[in-house]
TIKE-114579 format. One record per residue (C-alpha): chain; x, y, z. Coordinates in steps of 0.2 Angstrom, whole numbers, plus 5000, padded with zeros to 4 digits. Example, Ala and Ser with C-alpha at 12.3 -4.5 7.8 and 13.67 -1.06 7.14 Angstrom:
+-------+------+------+------+
! kette !    X !    Y !    Z !
+-------+------+------+------+
!     A ! 5062 ! 4978 ! 5039 !
!     A ! 5068 ! 4995 ! 5036 !
+-------+------+------+------+
! end
This chain:
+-------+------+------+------+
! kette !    X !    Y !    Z !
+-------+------+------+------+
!     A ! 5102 ! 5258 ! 5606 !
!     A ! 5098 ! 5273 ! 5594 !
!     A ! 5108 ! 5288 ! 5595 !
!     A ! 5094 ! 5299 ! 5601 !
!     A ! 5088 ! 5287 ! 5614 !
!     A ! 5105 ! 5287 ! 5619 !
!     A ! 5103 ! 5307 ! 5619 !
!     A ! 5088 ! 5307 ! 5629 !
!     A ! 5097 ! 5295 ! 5641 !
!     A ! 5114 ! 5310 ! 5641 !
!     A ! 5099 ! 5323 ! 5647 !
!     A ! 5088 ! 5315 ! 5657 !
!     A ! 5105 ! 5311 ! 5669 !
!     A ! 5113 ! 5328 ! 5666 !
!     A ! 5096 ! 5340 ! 5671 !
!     A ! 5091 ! 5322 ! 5684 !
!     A ! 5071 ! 5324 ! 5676 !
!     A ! 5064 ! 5331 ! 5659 !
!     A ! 5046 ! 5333 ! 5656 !
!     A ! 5038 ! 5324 ! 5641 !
!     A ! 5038 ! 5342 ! 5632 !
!     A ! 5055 ! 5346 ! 5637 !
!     A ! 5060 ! 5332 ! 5628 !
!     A ! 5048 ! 5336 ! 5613 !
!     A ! 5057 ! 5351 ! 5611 !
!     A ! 5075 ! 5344 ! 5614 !
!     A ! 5074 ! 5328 ! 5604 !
!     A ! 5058 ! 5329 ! 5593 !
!     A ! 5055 ! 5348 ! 5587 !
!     A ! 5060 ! 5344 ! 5568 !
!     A ! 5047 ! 5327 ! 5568 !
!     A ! 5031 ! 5333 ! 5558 !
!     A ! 5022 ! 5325 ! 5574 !
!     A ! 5033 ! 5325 ! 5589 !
!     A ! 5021 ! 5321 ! 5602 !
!     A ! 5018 ! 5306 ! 5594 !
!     A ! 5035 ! 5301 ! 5590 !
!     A ! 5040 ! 5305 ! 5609 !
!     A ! 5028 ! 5295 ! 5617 !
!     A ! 5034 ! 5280 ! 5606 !
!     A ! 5051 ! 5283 ! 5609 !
!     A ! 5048 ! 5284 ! 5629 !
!     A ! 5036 ! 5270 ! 5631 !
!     A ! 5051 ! 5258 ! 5623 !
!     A ! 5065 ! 5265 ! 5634 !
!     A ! 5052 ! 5264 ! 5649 !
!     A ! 5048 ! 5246 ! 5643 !
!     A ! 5066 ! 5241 ! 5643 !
!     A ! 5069 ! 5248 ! 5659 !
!     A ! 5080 ! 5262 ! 5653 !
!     A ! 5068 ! 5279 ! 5662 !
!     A ! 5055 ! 5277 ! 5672 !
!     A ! 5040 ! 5292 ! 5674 !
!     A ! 5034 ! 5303 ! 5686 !
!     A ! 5015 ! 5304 ! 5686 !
!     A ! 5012 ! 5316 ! 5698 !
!     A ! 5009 ! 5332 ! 5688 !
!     A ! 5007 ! 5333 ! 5669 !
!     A ! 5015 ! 5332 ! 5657 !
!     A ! 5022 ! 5315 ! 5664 !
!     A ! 5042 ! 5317 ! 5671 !
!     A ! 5053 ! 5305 ! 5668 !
!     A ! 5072 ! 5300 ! 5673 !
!     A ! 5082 ! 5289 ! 5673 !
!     A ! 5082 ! 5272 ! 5683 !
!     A ! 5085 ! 5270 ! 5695 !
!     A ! 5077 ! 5289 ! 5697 !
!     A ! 5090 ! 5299 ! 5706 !
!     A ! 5075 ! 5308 ! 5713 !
!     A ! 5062 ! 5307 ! 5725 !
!     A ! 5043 ! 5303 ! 5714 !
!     A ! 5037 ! 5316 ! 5727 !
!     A ! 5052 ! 5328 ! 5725 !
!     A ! 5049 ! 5344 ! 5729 !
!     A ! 5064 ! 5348 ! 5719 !
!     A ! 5055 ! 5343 ! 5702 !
!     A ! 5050 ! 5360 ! 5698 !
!     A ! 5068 ! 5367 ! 5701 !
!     A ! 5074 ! 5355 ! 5692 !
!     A ! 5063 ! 5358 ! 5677 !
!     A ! 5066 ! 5375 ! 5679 !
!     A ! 5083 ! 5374 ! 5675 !
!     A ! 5079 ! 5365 ! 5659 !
!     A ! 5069 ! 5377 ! 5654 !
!     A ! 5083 ! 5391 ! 5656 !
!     A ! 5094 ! 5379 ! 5646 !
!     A ! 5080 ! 5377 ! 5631 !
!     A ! 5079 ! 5397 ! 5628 !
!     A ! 5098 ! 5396 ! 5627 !
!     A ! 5097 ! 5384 ! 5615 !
!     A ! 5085 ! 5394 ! 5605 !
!     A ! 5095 ! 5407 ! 5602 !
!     A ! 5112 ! 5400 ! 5604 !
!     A ! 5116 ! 5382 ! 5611 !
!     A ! 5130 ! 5384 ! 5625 !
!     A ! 5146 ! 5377 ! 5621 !
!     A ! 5144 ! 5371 ! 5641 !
!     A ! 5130 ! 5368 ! 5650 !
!     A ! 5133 ! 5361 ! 5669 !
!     A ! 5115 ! 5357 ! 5680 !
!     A ! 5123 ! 5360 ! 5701 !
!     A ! 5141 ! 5360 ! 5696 !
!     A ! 5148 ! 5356 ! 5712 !
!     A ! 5163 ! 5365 ! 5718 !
!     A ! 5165 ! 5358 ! 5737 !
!     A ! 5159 ! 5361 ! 5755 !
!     A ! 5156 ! 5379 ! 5757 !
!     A ! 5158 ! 5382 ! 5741 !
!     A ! 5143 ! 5391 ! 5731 !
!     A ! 5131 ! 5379 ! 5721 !
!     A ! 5123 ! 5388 ! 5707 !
!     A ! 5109 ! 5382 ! 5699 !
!     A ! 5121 ! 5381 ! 5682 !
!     A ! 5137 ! 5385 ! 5673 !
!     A ! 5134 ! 5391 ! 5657 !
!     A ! 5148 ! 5396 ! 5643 !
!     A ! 5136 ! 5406 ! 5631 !
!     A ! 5150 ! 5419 ! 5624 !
!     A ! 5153 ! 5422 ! 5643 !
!     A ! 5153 ! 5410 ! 5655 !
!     A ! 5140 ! 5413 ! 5668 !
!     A ! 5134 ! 5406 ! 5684 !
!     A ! 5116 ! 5405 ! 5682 !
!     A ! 5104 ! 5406 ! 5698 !
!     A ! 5085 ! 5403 ! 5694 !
!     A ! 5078 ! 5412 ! 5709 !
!     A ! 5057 ! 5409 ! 5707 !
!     A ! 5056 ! 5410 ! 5724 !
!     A ! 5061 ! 5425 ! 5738 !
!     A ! 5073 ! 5421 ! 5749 !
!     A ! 5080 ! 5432 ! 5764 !
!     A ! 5094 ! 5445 ! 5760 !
!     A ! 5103 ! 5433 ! 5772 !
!     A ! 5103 ! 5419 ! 5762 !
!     A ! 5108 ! 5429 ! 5749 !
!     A ! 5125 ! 5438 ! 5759 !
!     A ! 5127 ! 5420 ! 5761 !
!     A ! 5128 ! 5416 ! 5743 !
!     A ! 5140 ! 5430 ! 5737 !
!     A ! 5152 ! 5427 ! 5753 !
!     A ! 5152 ! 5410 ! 5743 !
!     A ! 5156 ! 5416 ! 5728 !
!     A ! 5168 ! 5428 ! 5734 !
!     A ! 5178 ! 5414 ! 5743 !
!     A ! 5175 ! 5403 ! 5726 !
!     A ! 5184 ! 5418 ! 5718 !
!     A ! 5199 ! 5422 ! 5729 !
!     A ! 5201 ! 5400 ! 5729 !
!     A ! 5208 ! 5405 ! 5709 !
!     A ! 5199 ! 5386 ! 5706 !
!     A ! 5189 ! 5393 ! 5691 !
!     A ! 5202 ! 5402 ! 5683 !
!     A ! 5213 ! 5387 ! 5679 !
!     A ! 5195 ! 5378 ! 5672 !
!     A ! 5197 ! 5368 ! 5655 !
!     A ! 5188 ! 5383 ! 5647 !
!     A ! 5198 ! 5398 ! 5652 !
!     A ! 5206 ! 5406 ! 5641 !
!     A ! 5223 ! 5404 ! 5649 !
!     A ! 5231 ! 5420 ! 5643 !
!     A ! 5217 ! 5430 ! 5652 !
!     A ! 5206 ! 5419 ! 5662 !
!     A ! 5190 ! 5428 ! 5671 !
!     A ! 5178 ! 5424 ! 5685 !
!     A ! 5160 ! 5420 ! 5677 !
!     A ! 5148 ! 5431 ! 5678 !
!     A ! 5133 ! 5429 ! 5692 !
!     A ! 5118 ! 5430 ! 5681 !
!     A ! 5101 ! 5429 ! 5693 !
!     A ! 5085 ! 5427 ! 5684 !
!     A ! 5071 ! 5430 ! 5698 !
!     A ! 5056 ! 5442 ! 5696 !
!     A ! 5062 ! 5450 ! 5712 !
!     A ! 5077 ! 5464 ! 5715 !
!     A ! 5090 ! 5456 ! 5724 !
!     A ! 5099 ! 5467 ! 5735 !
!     A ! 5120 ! 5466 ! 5729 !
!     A ! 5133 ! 5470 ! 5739 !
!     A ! 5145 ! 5482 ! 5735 !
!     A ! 5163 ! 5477 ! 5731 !
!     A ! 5160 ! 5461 ! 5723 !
!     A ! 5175 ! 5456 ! 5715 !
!     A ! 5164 ! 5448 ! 5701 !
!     A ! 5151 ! 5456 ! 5691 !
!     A ! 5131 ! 5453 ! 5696 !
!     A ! 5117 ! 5454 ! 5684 !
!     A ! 5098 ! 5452 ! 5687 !
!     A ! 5084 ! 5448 ! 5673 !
!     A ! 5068 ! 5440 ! 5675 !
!     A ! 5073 ! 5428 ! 5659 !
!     A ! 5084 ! 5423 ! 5647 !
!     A ! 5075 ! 5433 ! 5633 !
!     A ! 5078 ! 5448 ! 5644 !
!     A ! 5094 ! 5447 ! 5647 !
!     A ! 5098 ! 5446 ! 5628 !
!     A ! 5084 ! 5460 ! 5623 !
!     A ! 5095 ! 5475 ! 5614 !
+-------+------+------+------+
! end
């Protein structure tokens, strides 16, 4: 198997689904015609078995196979969401760590991503409005995640002063944040804006 395809196989697992043009721009964006030189590469790995595609909205989605997700998932969108917030990293900067759900146990927060991009950052990709209940919620999560010390002894600390990540919240909607977080709280409505001077 080629290396890329075997790239294309890492991502497709790490973000669960990738559209056809996500994968342009991860894989293909130096080809001279990348649309072309995808679909090639995708019908082979489809052909072997390897992916298998979504056709329920364009551009196709594909994963892995067996799919981890539903065809019919109404998590697709979240999913390629999170991709997305990954790709205008990468343009700028790719993140030394980029971790899709990480999972820190049972009622433990779940953000949407860790991040290490010069800070490390909990990344929540809010596109829809939730409750200011569900978001007390969240940040008693996080504040027990913080007082459990777990993330300070993380591979990536730096052990001689080790900090909790930042909660970076990329919604198109004010968030109301309690005060006294142990943990600092930002709010952008992208990527791009939260790197604007």
């Amino acid at each position: 198997m080629r290396e890329r395809d075997k790239a294309i196989l890492k991502d497709l697992e790490r973000f669960r689904c990738l559209s056809r043009d996500d994968i342009i721009k991860l894989h293909f964006s130096r080809n001279k015609d990348g649309v072309n030189a995808a679909n090639r590469v995708l019908r082979r790995l489809r052909d072997r078995g390897e992916i298998e595609v979504i056709t329920s909205q364009p551009p196709y989605v594909y994963a892995t196979k067996p799919s981890p997700i539903k065809r019919d998932s109404q998590k697709i969108p979240h999913y390629l969401e999170i991709a997305t917030v990954y790709q205008q990293m990468a343009q700028m900067s790719p993140p030394a760590i980029f971790v899709p759900e990480p999972k820190y146990g049972k009622g433990m927060p779940e953000p949407d991503a860790f991040a290490l991009w010069g800070k490390p950052m909990f990344i929540e990709v809010q596109r829809n409005q939730f409750a200011p209940s569900v978001w007390h919620d969240k940040f008693a999560r996080y504040r027990t995640l913080y007082h459990r010390g777990d993330v300070v002894r993380a591979h990536w600390q730096n052990k001689s002063a080790p900090i909790f990540p930042w909660i970076v919240i990329l919604t198109e909607n004010r968030i109301p944040v309690p005060d006294g977080l142990p943990f600092r709280v930002f709010q952008f409505r992208s990527i791009k804006e939260m790197i604007r001077p």
